[in-house]
mmCIF file of the N, C-alpha and C atoms, coordinates in Angstrom:
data_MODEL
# 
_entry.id   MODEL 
# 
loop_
_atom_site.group_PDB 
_atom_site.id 
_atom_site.type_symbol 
_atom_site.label_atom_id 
_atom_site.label_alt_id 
_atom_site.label_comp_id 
_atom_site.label_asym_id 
_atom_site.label_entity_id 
_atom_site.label_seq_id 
_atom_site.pdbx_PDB_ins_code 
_atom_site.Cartn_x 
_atom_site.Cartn_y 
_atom_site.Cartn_z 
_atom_site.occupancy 
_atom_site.B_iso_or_equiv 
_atom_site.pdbx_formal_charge 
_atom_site.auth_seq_id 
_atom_site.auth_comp_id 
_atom_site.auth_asym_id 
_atom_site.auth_atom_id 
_atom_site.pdbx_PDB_model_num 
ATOM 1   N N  . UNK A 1 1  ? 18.997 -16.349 -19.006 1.00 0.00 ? 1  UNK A N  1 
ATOM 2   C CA . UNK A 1 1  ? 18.553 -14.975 -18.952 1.00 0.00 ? 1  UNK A CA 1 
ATOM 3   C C  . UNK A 1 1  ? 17.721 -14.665 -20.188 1.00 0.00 ? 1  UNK A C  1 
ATOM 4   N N  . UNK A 1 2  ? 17.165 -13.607 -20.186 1.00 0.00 ? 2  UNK A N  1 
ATOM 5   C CA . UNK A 1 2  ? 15.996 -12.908 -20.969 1.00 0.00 ? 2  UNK A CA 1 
ATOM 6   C C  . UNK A 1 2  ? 17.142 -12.405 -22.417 1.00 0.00 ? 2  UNK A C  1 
ATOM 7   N N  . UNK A 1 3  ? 16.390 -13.318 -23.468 1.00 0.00 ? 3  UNK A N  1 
ATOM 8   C CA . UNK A 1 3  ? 17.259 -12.255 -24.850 1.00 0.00 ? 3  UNK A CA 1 
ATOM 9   C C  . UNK A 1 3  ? 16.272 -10.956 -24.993 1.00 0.00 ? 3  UNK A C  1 
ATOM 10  N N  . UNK A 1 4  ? 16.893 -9.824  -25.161 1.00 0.00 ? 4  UNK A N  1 
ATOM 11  C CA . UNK A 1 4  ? 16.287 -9.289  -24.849 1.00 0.00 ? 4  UNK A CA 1 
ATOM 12  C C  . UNK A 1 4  ? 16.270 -8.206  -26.216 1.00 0.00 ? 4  UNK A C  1 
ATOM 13  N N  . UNK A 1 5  ? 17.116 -9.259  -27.251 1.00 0.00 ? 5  UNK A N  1 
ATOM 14  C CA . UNK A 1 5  ? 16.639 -8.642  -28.571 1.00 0.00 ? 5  UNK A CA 1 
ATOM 15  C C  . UNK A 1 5  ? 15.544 -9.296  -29.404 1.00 0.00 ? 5  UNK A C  1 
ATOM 16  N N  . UNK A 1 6  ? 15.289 -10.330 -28.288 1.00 0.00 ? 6  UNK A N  1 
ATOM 17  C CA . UNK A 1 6  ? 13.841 -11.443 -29.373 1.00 0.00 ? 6  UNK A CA 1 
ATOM 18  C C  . UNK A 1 6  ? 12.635 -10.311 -29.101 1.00 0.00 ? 6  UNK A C  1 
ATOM 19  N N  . UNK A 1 7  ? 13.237 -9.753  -27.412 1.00 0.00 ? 7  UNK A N  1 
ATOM 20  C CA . UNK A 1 7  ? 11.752 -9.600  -27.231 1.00 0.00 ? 7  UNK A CA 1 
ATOM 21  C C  . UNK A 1 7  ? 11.195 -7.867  -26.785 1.00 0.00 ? 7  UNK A C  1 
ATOM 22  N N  . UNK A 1 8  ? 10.580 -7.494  -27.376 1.00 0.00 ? 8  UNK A N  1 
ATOM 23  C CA . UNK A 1 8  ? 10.516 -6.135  -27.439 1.00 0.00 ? 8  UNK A CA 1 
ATOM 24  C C  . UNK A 1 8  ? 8.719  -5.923  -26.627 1.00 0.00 ? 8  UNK A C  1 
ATOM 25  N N  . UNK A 1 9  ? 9.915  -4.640  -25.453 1.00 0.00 ? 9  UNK A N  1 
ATOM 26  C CA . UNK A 1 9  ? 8.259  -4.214  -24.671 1.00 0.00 ? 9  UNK A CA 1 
ATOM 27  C C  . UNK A 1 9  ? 8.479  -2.982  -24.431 1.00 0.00 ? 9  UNK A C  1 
ATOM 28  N N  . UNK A 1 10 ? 7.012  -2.388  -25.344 1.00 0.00 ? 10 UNK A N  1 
ATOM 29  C CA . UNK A 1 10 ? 6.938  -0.717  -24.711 1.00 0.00 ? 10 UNK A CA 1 
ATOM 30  C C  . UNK A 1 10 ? 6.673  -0.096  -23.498 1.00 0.00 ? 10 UNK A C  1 
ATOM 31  N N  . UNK A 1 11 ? 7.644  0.532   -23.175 1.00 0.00 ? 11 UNK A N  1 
ATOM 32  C CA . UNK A 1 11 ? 7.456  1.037   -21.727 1.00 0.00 ? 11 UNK A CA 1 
ATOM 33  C C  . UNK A 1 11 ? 6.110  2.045   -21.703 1.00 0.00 ? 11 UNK A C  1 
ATOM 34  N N  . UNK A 1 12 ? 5.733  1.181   -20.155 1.00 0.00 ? 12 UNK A N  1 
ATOM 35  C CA . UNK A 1 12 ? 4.585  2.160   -19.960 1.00 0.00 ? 12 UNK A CA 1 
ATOM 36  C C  . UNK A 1 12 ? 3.116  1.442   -20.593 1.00 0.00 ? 12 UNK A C  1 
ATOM 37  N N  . UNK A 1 13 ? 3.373  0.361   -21.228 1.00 0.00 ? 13 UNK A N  1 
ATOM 38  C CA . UNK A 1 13 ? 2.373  -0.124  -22.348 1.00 0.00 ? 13 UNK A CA 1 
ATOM 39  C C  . UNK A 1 13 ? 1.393  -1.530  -21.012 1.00 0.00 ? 13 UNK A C  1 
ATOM 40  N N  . UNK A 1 14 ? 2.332  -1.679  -19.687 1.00 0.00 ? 14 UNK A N  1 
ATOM 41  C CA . UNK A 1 14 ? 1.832  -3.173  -18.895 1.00 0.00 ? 14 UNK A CA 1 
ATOM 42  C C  . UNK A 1 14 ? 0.441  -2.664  -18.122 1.00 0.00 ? 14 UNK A C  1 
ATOM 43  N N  . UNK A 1 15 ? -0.511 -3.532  -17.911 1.00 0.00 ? 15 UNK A N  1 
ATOM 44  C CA . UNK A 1 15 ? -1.919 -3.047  -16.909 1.00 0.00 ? 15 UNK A CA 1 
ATOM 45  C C  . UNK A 1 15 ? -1.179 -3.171  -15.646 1.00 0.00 ? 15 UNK A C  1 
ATOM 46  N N  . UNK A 1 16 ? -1.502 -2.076  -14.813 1.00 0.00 ? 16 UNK A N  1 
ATOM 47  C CA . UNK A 1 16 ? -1.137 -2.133  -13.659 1.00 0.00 ? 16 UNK A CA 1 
ATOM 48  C C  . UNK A 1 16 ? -2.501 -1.829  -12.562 1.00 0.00 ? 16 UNK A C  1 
ATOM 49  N N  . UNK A 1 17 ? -3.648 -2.004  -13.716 1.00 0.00 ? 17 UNK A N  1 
ATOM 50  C CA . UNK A 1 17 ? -4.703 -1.697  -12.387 1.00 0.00 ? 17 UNK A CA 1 
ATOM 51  C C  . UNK A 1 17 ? -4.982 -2.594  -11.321 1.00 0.00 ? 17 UNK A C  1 
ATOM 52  N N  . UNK A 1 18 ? -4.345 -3.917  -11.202 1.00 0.00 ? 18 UNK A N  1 
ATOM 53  C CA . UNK A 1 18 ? -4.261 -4.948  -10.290 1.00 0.00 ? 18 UNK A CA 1 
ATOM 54  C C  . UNK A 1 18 ? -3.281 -4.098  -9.122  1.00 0.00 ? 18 UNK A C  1 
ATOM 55  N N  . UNK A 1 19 ? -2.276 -3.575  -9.378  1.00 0.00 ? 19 UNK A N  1 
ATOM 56  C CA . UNK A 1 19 ? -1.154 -3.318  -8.966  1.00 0.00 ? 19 UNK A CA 1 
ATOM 57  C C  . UNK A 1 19 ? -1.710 -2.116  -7.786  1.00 0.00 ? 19 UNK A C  1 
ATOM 58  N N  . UNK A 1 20 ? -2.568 -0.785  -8.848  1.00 0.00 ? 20 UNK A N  1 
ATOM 59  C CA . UNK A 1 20 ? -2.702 0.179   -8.107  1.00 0.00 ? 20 UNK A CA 1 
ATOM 60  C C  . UNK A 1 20 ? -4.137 -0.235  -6.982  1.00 0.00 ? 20 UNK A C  1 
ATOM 61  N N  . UNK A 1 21 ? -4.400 -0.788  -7.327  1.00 0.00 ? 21 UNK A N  1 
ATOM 62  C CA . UNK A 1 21 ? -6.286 -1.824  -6.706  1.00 0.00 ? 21 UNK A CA 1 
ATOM 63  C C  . UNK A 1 21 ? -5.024 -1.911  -5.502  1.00 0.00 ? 21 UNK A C  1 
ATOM 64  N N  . UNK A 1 22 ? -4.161 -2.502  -5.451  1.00 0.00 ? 22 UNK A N  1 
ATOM 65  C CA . UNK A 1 22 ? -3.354 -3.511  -4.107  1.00 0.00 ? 22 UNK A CA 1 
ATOM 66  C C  . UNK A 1 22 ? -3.027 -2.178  -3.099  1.00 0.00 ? 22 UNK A C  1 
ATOM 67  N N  . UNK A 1 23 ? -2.151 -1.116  -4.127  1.00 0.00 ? 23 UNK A N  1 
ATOM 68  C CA . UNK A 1 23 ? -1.396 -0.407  -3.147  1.00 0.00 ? 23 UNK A CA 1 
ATOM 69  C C  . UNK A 1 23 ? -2.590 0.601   -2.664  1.00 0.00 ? 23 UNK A C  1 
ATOM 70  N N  . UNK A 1 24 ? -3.712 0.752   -3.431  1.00 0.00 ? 24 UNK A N  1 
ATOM 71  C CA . UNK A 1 24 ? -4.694 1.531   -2.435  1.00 0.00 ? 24 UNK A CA 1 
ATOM 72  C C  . UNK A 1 24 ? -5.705 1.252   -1.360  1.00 0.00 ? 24 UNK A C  1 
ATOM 73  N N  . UNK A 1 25 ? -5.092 -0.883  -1.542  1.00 0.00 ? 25 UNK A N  1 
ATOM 74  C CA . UNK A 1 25 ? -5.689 -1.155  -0.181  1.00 0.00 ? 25 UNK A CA 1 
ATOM 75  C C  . UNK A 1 25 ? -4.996 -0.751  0.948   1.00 0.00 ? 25 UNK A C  1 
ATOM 76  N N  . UNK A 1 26 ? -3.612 -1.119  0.669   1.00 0.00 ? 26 UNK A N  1 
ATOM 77  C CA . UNK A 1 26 ? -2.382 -0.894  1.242   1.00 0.00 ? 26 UNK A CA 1 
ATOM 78  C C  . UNK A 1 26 ? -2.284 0.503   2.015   1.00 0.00 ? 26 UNK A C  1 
ATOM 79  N N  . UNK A 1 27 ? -2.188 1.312   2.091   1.00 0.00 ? 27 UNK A N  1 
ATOM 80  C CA . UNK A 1 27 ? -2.958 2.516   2.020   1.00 0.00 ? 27 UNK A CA 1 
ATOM 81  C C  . UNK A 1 27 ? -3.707 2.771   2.562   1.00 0.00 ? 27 UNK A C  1 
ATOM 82  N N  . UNK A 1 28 ? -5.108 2.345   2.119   1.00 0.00 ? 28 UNK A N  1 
ATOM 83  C CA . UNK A 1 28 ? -6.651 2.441   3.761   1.00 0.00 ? 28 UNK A CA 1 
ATOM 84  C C  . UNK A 1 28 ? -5.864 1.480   4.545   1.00 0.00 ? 28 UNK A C  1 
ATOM 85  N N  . UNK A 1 29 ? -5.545 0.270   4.684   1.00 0.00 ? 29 UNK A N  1 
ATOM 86  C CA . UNK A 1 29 ? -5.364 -0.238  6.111   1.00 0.00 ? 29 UNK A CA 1 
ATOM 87  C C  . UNK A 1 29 ? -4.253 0.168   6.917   1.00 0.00 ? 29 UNK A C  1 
ATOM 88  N N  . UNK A 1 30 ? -3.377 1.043   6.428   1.00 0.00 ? 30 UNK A N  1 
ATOM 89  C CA . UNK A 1 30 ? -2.253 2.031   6.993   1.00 0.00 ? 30 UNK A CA 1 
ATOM 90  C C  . UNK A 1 30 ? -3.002 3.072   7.899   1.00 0.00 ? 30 UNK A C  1 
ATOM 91  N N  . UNK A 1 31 ? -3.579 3.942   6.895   1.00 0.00 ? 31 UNK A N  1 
ATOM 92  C CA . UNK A 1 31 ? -4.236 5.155   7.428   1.00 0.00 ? 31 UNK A CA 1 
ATOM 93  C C  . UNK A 1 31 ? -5.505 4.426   8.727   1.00 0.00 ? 31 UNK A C  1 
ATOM 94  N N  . UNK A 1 32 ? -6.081 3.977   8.271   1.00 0.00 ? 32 UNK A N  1 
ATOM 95  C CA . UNK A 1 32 ? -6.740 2.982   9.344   1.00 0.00 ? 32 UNK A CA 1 
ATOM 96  C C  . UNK A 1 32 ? -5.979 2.484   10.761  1.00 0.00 ? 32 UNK A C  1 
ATOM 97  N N  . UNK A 1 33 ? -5.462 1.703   10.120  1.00 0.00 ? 33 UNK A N  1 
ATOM 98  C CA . UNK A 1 33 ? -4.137 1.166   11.546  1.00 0.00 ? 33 UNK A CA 1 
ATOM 99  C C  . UNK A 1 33 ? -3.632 2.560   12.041  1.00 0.00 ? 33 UNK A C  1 
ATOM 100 N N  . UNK A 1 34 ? -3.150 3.407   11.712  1.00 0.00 ? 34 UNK A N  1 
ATOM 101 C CA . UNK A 1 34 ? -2.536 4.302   12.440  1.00 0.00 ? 34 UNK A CA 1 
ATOM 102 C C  . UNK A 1 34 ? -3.689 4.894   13.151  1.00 0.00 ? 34 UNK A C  1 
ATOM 103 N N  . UNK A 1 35 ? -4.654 5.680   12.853  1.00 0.00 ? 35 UNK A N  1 
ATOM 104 C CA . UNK A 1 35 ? -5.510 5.723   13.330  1.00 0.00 ? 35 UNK A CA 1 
ATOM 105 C C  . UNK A 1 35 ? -6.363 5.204   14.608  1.00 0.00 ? 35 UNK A C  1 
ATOM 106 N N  . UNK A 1 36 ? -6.737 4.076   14.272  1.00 0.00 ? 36 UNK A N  1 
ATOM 107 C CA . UNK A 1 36 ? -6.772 3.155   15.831  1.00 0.00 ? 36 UNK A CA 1 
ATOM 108 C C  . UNK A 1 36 ? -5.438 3.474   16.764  1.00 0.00 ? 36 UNK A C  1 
ATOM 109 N N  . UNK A 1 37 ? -4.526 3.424   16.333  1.00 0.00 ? 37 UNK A N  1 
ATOM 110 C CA . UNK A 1 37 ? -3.300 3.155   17.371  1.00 0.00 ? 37 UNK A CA 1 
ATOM 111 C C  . UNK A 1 37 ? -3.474 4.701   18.030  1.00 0.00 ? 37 UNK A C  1 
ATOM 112 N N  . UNK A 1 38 ? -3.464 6.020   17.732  1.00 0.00 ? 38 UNK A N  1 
ATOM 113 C CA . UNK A 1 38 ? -3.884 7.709   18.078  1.00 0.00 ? 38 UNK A CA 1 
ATOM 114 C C  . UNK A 1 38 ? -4.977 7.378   18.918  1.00 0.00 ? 38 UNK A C  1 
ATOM 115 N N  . UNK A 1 39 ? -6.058 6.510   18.639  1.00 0.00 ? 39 UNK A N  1 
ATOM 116 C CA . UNK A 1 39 ? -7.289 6.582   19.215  1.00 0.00 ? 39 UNK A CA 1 
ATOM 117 C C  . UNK A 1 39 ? -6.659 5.615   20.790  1.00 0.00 ? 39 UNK A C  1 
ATOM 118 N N  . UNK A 1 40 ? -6.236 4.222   20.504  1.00 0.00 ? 40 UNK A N  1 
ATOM 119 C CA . UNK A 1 40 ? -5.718 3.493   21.886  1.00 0.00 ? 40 UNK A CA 1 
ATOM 120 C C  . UNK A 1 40 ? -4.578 4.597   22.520  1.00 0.00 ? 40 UNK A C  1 
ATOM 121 N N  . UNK A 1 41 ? -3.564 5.434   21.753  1.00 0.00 ? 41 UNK A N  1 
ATOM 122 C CA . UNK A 1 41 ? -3.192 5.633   22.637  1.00 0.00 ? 41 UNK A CA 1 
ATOM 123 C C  . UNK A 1 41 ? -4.152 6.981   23.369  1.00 0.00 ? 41 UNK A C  1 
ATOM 124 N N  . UNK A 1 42 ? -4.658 7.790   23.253  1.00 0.00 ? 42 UNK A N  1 
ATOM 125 C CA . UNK A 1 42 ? -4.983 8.886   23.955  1.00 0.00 ? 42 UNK A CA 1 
ATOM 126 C C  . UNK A 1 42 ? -6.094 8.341   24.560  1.00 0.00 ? 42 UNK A C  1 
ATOM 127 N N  . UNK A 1 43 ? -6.582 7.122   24.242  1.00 0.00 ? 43 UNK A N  1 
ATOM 128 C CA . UNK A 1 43 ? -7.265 6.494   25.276  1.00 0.00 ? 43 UNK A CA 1 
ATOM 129 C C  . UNK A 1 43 ? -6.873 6.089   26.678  1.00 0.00 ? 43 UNK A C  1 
ATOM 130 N N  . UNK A 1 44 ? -5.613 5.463   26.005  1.00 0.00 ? 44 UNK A N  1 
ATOM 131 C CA . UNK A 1 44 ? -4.835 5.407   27.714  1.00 0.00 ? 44 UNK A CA 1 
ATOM 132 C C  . UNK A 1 44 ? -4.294 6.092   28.437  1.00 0.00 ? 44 UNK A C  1 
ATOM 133 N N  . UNK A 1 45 ? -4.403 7.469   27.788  1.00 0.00 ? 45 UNK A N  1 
ATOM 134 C CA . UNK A 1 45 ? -3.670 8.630   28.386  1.00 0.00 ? 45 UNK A CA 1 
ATOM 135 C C  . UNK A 1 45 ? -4.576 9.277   29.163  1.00 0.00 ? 45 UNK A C  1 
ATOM 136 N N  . UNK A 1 46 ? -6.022 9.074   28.802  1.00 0.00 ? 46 UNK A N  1 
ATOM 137 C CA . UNK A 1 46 ? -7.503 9.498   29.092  1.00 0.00 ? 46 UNK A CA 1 
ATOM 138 C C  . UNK A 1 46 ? -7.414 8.632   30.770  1.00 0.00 ? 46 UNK A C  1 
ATOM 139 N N  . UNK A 1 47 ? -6.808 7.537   30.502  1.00 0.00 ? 47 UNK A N  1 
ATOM 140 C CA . UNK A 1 47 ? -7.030 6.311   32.301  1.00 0.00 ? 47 UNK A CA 1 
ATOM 141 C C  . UNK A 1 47 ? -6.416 6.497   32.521  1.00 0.00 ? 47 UNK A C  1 
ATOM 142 N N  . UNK A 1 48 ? -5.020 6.921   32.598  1.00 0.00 ? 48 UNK A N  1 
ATOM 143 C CA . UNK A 1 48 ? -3.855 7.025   33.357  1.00 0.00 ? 48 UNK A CA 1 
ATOM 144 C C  . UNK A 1 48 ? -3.126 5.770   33.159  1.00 0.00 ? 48 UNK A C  1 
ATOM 145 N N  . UNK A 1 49 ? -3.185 4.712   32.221  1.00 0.00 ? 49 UNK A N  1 
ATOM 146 C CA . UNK A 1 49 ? -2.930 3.450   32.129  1.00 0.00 ? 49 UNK A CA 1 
ATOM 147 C C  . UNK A 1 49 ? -1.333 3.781   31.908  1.00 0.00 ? 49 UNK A C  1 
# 
């Protein structure tokens, strides 16, 4: 395990712009995907499918 008196880290101090880059792809392809799926379904509601 981590000694965790050798090693000292300020909170709040790590880059996370990799992190937030990910979850705001994460994010458009949600809002996206859901999207299509509203559009297929009232499409099929449009045919009677």
């Amino acid at each position: 395990m981590a000694d965790h008196k050798t090693s000292e880290h300020a909170h709040g101090s790590m880059d996370i712009r990799a992190q937030e880059k990910t979850f705001a792809g994460f994010i458009r392809v949600t809002v996206w995907a859901s999207v299509a799926i509203v559009v297929i379904l009232v499409f099929m509601g449009l045919v009677n499918a």
